[in-house]
N, C-alpha and C positions, 0 to 999 in steps of 0.2 A: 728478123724482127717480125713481132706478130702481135696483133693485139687480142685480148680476152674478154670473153662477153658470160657472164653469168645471167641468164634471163629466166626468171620468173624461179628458181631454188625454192624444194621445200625440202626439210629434212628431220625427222623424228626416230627419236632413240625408246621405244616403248610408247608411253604417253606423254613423254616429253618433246616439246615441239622447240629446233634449236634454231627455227629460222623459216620463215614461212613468205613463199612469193619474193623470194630476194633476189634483186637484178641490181648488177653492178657492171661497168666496162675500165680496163685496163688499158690504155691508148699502146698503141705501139711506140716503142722505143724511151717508153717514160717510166718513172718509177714512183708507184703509187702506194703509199704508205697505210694500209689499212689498221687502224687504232681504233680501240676499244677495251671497256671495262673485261678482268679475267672472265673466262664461263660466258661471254655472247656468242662465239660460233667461229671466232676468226681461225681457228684452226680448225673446224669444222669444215670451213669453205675450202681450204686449201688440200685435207683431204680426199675430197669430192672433187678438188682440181685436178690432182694425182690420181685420180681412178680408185682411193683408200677405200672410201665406203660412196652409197648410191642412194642418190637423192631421192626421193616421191616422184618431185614430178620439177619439171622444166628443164634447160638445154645447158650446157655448157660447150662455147665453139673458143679454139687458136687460131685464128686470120680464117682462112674459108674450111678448117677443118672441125667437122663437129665429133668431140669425143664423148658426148654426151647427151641423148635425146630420150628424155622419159617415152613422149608416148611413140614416138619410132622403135624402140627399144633398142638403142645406139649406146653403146656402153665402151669405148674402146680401153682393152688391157692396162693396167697400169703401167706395164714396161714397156710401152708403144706409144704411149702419150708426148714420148721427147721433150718432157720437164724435170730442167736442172731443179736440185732441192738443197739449199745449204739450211743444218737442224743449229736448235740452241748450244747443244753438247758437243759439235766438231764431227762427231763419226766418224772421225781416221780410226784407222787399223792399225792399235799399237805394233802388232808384228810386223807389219807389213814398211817397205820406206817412202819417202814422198813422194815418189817417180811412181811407185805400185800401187799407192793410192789412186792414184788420177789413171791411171793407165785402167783399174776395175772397170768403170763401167764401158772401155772398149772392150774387155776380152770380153765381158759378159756377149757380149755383140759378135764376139768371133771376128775382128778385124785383124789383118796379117801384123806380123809385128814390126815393121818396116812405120806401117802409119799408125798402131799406138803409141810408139815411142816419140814419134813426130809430134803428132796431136799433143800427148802429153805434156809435151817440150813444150809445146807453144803456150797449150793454157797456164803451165805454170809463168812461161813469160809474162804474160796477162796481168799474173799479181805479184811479180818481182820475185818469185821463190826459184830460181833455174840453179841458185847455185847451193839449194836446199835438197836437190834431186835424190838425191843420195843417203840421205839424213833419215834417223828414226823420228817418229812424232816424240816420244822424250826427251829428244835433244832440240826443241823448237819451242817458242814460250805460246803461250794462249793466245796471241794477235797473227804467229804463223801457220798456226795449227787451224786459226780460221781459213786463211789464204789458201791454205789446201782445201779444205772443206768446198771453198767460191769455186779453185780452179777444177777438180773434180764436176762441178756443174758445168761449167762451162766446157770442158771436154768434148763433150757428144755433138756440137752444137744445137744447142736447146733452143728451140723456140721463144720459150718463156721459162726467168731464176726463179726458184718462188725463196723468199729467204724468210725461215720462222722463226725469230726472236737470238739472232744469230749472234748478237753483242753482248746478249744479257751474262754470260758468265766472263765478261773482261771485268779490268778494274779502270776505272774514269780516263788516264790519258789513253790506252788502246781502246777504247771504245771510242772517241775523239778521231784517232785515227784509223779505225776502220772505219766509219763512217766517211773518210776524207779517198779510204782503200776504193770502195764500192760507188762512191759517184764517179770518181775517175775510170776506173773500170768500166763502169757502166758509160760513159760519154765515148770510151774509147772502143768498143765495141757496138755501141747502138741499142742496148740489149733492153729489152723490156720483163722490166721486175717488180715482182708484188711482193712488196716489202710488209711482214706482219711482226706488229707489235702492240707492246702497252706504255712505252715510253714516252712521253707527247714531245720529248725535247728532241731526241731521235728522228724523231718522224720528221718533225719540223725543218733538221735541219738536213737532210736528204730527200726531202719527196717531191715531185713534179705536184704530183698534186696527194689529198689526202682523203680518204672515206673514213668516218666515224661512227662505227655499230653503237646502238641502246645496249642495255643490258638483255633485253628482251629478243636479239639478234635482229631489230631492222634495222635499216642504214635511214643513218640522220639527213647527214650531210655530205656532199663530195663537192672539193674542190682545190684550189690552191691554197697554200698557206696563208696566203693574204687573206683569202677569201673567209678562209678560218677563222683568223682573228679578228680579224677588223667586220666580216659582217657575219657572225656566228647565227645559225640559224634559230637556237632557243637556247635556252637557259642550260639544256643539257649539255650543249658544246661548250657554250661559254665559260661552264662551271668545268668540263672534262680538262679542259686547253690551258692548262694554264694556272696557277693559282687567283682565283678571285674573293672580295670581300660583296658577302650581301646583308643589305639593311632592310629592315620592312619602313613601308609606310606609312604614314594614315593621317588622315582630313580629320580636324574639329575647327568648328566656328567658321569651315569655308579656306584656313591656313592647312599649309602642308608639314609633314613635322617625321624627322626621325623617328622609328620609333626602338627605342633601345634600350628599353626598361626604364625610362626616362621621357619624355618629346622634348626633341631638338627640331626648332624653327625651321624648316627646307625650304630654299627661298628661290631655287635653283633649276623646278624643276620645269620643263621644256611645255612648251605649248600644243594643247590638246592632250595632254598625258593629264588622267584622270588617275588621283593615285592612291584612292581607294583598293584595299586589297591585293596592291601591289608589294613589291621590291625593288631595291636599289643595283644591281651588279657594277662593281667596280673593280679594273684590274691593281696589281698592288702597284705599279711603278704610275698610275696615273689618280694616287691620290699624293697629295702635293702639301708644303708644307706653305703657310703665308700666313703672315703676321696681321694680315689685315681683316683675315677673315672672322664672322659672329662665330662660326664650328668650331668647338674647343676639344682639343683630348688630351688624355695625360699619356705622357711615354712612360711605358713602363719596364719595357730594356731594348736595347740597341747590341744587336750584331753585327760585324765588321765583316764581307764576305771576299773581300780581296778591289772588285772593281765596284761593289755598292755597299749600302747598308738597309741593313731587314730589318725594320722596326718594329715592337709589338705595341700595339695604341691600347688606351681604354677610352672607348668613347660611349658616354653616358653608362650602361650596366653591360655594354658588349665589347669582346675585344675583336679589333680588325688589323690586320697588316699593311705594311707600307715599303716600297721598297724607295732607295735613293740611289740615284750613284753616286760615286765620291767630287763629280764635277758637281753638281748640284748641291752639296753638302759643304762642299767649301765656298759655295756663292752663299747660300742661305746662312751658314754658319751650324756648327754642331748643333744637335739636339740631345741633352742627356737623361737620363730615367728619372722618372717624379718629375719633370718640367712639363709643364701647360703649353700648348702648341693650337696654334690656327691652321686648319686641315680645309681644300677644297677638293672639289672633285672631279675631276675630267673626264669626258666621254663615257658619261655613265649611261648603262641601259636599263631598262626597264621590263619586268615579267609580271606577268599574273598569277593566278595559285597553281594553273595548269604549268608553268613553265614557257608559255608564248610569249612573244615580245610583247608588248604594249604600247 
């Protein structure tokens, strides 16, 4: 186990600047999900982690080894860096079979074959394929073909997995349970891994903790998921994480008032919040349905998603969403399309034009 320190990153492509003064740490033994819009850099950092391409200036270290020092001019080989890599596409070796998959990057290394065959064995233990050994990658579906790809990383004993959007080509249940593959994995091995994607549901639901690049490639925010959600640092995470609904606002005569091509009365809004020139952010499962509320919307259709329902509102000339669950739907009672409905709003936050909280 090792933790990873990216300190102070720059890195440009011609006159394009894909990430400038970027400092990020990786804890040991945790797995930190790095999400972001496509085109910020996240696969950028990672090949700068692998020794792929060489930053401008600042450090990249794996527990007390530095493979990377701009102005030392510390650059260590790609193939010496001892970072496991699982890609989007699998990278097995049609010809090749699952034992000779995993078993490359020990010859690469020239170990006797006593302890590749060993190692092999083992790492394929790691992710349940031993009795795959044998087998071509065409006779293994896309969620085993992953397995190999992970146990292939883990082979060498890597310091650090890096895994770059490694689920995106499954379809919904094996992506479920790879995700279920790799925390397990990862607990049972101790292994610290820099987990990159754009999925936020992914991320979410694997990550110790999580970093959030701009589109601009600086890092927003890093933390845990809770810390994610519940204290989003501006408007950009809050809007990245998640589906949310926002309403502007605006003061006349001194009252607060929706403003939705229409003003709607706000009668709700928190003390010391000044909400001129502001916005509403509200997530979909904490606008609420209640009969007693002045906030009216029309439903305009309702989807059935298995354990909730996704409602599309119009409220005043804006449409916003609403999620329910089915317990909730059978407390309140149905809502069906073209019905008038009383809407509150819970836990709402507030931005400015800039995107800061307010």
């Amino acid at each position: 186990m090792a933790n990873v320190r990216f300190e102070h990153l720059t890195v440009r492509y011609s006159e394009h600047t894909v990430f400038s003064d970027f400092s990020l740490e990786v804890e040991s033994g945790q797995i930190l999900c790095l999400v972001g819009p496509s085109g910020c850099g996240k696969t950028t950092l990672v090949r700068a982690l692998l020794g792929l391409n060489k930053p401008e200036t600042g450090t990249i270290t794996v527990g007390e080894r530095v493979l990377f020092d701009a102005k030392r001019r510390v650059n260590v080989p790609a193939e010496k860096r001892n970072i496991g890599i699982v890609f989007q596409d699998y990278a097995v070796w049609p010809h090749m079979t699952v034992i000779e998959n995993v078993s490359y990057p020990l010859k690469k290394q020239r170990r006797n074959k006593q302890e590749i065959r060993e190692r092999a064995m083992k790492a394929l233990e790691q992710v349940h394929m031993t009795e795959y050994a044998n087998h071509l990658p065409s006779q293994l579906s896309g969620g085993q073909q992953q397995r190999v790809a992970i146990a292939r990383a883990l082979v060498t004993d890597s310091d650090v997995v890096v895994m770059d959007e490694p689920i995106t080509n499954l379809d919904a249940k094996l992506r479920e349970e790879m995700l279920l593959e790799i925390r397990m994995i990862q607990k049972r091995l101790g292994a610290t891994i820099l987990y990159i994607t754009h999925d936020q549901q992914s991320a979410l639901q694997l990550c110790d903790r999580m970093a959030i690049m701009r589109q601009d490639g600086s890092l927003c925010q890093c933390g845990t998921d809770e810390d994610i959600i519940l204290r989003p640092a501006d408007r950009f995470v809050f809007e990245f994480i998640g589906v949310s609904n926002f309403i502007p606002l605006c003061v006349e005569g001194g009252r607060t008032y929706l403003d939705c091509g229409e003003k709607i009365p706000f009668a709700d809004l928190p003390a010391g919040v000044d909400a001129r020139g502001k916005e509403m952010g509200v997530r979909l499962n904490d606008v609420v349905f209640d009969r007693q509320s002045p906030i009216e919307a029309t439903v305009t259709s309702r989807v059935f998603l298995g354990s909730e329902y996704n409602y599309f509102l119009r409220l005043g000339q804006r449409d916003i969403r609403v999620q329910q669950s089915t317990l909730d739907a059978r407390t309140f009672g149905m809502v069906a399309a073209g019905e008038r409905v009383g809407i509150r709003f819970l836990n709402p936050r507030f931005y400015d034009g800039k995107g800061a909280m307010a």
